[in-house]
NUVO-406984 format. One line per field, with one value per residue (C-alpha): residue number from 1; x, y, z. Coordinates in steps of 0.02 Angstrom, whole numbers, plus 32768, in hexadecimal, padded with zeros to 4 digits. Layout:
REM residues N
resi: (NUM; ...)
east: (X; ...)
north: (Y; ...)
up: (Z; ...)
REM end
This chain:
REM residues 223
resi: (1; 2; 3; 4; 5; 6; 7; 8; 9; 10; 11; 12; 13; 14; 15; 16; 17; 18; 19; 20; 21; 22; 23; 24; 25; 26; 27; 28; 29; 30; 31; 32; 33; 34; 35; 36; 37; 38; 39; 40; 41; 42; 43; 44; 45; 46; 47; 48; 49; 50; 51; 52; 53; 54; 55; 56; 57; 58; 59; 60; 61; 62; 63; 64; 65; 66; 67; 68; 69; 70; 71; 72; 73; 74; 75; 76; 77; 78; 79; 80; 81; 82; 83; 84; 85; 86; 87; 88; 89; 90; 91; 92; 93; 94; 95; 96; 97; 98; 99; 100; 101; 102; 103; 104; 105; 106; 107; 108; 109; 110; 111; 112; 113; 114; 115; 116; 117; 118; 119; 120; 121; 122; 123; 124; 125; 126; 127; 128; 129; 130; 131; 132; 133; 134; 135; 136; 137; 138; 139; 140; 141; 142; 143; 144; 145; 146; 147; 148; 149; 150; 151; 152; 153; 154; 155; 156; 157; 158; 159; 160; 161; 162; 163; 164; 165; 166; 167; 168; 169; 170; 171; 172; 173; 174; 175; 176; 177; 178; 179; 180; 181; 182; 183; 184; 185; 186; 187; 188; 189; 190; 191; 192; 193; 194; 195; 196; 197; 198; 199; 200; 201; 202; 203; 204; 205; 206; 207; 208; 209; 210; 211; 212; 213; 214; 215; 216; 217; 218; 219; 220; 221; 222; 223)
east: (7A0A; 79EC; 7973; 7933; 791B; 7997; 7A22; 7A6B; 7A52; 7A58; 7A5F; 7A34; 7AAF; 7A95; 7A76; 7AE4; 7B85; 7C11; 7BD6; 7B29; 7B5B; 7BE1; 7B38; 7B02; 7BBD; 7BC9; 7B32; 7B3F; 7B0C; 7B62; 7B41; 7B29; 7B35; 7AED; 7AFA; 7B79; 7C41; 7CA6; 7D5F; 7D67; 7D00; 7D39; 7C85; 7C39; 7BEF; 7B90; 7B71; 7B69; 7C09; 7BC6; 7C6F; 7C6E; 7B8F; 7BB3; 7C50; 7BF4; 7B7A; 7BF1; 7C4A; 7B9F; 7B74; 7C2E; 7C13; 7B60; 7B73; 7C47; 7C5A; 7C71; 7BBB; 7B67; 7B40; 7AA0; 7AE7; 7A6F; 7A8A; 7A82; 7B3A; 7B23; 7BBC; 7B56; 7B4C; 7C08; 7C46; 7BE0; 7C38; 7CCE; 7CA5; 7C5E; 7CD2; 7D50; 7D08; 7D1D; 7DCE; 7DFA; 7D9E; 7E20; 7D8C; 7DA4; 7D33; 7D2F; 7CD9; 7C53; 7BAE; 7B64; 7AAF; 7A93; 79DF; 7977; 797A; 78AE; 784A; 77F7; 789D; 78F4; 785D; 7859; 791B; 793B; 78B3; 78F2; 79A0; 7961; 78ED; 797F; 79E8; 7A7E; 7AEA; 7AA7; 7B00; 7AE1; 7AC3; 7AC4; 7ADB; 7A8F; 7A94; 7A04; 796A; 78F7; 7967; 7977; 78B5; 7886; 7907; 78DB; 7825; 7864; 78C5; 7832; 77C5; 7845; 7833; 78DE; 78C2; 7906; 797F; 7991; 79C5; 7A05; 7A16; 79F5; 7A4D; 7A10; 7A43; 79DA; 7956; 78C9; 7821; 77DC; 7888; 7835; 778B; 77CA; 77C0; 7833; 7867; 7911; 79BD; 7A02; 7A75; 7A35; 7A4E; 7A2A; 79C1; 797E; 7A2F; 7A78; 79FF; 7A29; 7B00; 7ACD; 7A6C; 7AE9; 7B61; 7AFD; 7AE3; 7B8E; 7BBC; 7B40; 7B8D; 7C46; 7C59; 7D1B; 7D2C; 7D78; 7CFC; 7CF9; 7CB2; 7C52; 7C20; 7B9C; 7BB9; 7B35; 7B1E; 7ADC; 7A18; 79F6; 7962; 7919; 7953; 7A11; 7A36; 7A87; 7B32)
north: (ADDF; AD25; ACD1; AC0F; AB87; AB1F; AAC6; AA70; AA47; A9A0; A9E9; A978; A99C; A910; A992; AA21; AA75; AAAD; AB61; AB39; AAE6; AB76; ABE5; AB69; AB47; ABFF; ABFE; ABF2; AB36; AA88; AA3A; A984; A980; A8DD; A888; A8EA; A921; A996; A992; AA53; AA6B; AA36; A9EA; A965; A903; A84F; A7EE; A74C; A6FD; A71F; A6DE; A638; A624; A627; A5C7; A54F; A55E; A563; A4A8; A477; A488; A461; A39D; A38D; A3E5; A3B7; A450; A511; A54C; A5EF; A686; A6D7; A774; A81B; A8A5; A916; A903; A918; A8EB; A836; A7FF; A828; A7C8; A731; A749; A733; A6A7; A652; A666; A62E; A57E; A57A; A5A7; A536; A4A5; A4B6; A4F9; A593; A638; A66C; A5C5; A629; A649; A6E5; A72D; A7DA; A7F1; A856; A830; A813; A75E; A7B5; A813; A78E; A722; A7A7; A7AE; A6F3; A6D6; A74E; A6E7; A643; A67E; A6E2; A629; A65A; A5DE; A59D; A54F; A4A3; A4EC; A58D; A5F6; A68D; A72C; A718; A6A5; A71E; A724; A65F; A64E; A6D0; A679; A5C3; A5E5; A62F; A589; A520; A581; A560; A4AB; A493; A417; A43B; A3FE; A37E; A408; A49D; A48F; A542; A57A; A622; A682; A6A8; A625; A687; A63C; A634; A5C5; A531; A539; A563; A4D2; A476; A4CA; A527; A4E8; A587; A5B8; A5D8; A675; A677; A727; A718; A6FF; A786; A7E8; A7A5; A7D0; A875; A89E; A853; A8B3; A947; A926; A90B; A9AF; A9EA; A9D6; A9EE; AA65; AA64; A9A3; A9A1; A979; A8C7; A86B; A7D8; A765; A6C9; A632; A5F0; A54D; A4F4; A4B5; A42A; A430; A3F7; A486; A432; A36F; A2FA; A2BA)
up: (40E0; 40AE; 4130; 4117; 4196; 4128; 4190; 40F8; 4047; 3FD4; 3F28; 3EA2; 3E10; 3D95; 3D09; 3D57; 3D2E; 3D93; 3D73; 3DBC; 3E5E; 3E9B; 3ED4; 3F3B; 3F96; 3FA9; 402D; 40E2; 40F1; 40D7; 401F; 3FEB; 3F1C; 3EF8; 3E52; 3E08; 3E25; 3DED; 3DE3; 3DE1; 3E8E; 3F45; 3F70; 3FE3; 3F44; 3F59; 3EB0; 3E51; 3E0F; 3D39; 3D09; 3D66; 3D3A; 3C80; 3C78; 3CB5; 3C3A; 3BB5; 3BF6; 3BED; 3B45; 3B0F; 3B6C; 3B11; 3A68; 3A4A; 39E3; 39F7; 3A2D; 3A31; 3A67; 3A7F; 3AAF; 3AFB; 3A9E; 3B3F; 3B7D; 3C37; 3CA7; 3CD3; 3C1E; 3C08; 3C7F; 3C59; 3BA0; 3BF2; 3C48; 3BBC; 3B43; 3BB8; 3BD9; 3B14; 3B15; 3B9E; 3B59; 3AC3; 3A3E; 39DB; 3A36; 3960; 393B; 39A3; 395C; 39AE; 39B2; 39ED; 3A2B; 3A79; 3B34; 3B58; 3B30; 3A93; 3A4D; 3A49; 3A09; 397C; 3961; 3956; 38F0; 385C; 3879; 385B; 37CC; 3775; 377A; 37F1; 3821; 38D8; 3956; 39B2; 3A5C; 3A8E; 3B48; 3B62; 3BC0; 3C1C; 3C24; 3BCE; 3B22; 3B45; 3B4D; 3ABE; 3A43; 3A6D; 3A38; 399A; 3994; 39A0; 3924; 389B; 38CA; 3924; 39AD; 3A5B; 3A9F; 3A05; 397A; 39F1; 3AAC; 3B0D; 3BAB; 3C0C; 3CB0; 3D2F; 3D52; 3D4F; 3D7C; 3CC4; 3CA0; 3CF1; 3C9A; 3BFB; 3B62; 3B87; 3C26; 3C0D; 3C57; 3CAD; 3D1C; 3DC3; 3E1A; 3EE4; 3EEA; 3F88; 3FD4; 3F83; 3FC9; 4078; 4070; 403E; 40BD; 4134; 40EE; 4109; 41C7; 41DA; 4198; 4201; 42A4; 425A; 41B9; 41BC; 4177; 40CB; 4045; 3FEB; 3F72; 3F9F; 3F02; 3F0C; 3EA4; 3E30; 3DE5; 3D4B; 3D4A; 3CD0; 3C81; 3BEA; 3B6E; 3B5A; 3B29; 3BA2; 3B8E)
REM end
């Protein structure tokens, strides 16, 4: 016999599969899944809109940079990071560019990886990009200093777009233009999801996505 005061669960699932989460639906309690979705599983999920955050992101650097920019792409595929590919790489198709013009990066997703990674880029002589959006703010932040070692200016020589706005985006030199993700709402829906299912199980499950929107800083030109 399974015994826990638990009356209902918000299950964080930004780094889960489908194959993780079915446990959890299987117990005897209502379940949030917040920042993820899955086609595949009939679950009350609450997330960010990823596709709508970074094609924003892309139509920014498209106005400032007037040219195909790139990608600084994680090279841990979670289900986040594909749909703000998607996103991205629509803005450039809809702005009339060409996504194979693209110039992609894949990095390690943590400040120093992607400090490391960029850095043996730039020092090998790839071709780089005018601007560039990235998965999250931490690649954003690593590569940008790896940017300014090899004496690129920013946002002069390469303008830098990340996801998240995390704290250390707004102290960082110069502080990052990101796209800005409302956390501590997110974390409000779900738990009034939750209390909702609470007092009525029987609903039928949805999927309640949160906008985000663009924060200009002073990591991407003006236009």
């Amino acid at each position: 016999m399974f015994y826990t005061d638990c009356s209902g669960i918000v299950l964080l699932g930004t780094e889960m599969e489908p194959r993780d989460v079915i446990p959890f639906l299987a117990l005897p309690y209502p379940v949030v899944l917040l920042d993820a979705y899955f086609n595949t599983i009939p679950c009350n999920s609450v997330l960010i809109n990823n596709e709508q955050g970074s094609y924003l992101a892309g139509r920014e650097l498209l106005r400032c940079c007037q040219k195909e920019p790139g990608y600084l792409r994680s090279n841990l595929r979670i289900s986040n990071f594909v749909q703000r590919s998607n996103g991205f790489f629509n803005s450039v198709r809809e702005s009339g560019y060409n996504t194979s013009k693209c110039i992609i990066h894949d990095l390690t997703p943590s400040i120093d990886g992607a400090y490391n990674d960029m850095l043996e880029i730039l020092k090998r002589g790839d071709d780089i990009a005018p601007g560039y959006f990235a998965d999250n703010d931490l690649l954003a932040l690593g590569a940008l200093k790896a940017f300014k070692e090899m004496g690129y200016r920013i946002p002069e020589d390469v303008s830098i777009i990340g996801f998240d706005n995390l704290s250390i985006s707004e102290v960082s030199d110069p502080p990052l233009s990101t796209i800005h993700v409302p956390k501590q709402y997110l974390g409000i829906e779900a738990v009034n999801r939750l209390m909702s299912l609470m007092k009525d199980p029987n609903q039928t499950p949805v999927k309640i996505q949160v906008l985000t929107y663009f924060l200009k800083r002073d990591s991407s030109k003006d236009y």
